[in-house]
N, C-alpha and C positions, 0 to 999 in steps of 0.2 A: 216671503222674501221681499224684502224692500229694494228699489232701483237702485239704492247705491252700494248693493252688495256685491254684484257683478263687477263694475271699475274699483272696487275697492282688494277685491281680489287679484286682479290683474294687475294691479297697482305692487303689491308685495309678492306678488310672483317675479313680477317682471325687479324687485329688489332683489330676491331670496336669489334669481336666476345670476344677476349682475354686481351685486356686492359679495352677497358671502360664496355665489359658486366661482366663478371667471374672478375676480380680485383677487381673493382668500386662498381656496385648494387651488385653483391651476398654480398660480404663483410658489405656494410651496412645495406642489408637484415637481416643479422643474428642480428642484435639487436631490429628490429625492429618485433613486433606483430599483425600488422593491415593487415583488411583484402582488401586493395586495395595495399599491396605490394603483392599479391600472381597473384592480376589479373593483374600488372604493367609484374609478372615474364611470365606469362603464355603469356600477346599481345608479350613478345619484342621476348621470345624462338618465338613462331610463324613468328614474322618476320623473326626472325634467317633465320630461315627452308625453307622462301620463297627465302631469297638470295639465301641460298647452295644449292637450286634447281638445279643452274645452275650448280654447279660443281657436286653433286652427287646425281641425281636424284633419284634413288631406297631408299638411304639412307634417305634422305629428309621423303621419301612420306613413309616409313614407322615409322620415327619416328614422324609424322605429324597423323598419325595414333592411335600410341601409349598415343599421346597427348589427 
């Protein structure tokens, strides 16, 4: 593993988290009403949660928790 594979990951997490999830689906969440948009919201925040493990685990596991 080379040292820039760490911030490089984190890098396109912290996109994947803030362009295509928060941008993208929440935005066309809000018009929509069905109830397979809520269980679409709840798998992908849990994946969220399984990436950011690596960078903050306390944080993760108790909002993993809260879920």
């Amino acid at each position: 593993m080379t040292t820039n594979t760490i911030p490089e990951f984190g890098k396109k997490l912290v996109d994947i988290i803030s362009y295509d999830f928060c941008r993208k689906y929440i935005e066309i969440s809000k018009y929509s009403n069905s109830a397979i948009t809520g269980k679409v919201m709840l798998f992908t925040v849990g994946k969220i949660l399984q990436l950011l493990s690596l960078y903050a685990p306390f944080i993760s596991e108790k909002l993993w928790i809260l879920m």
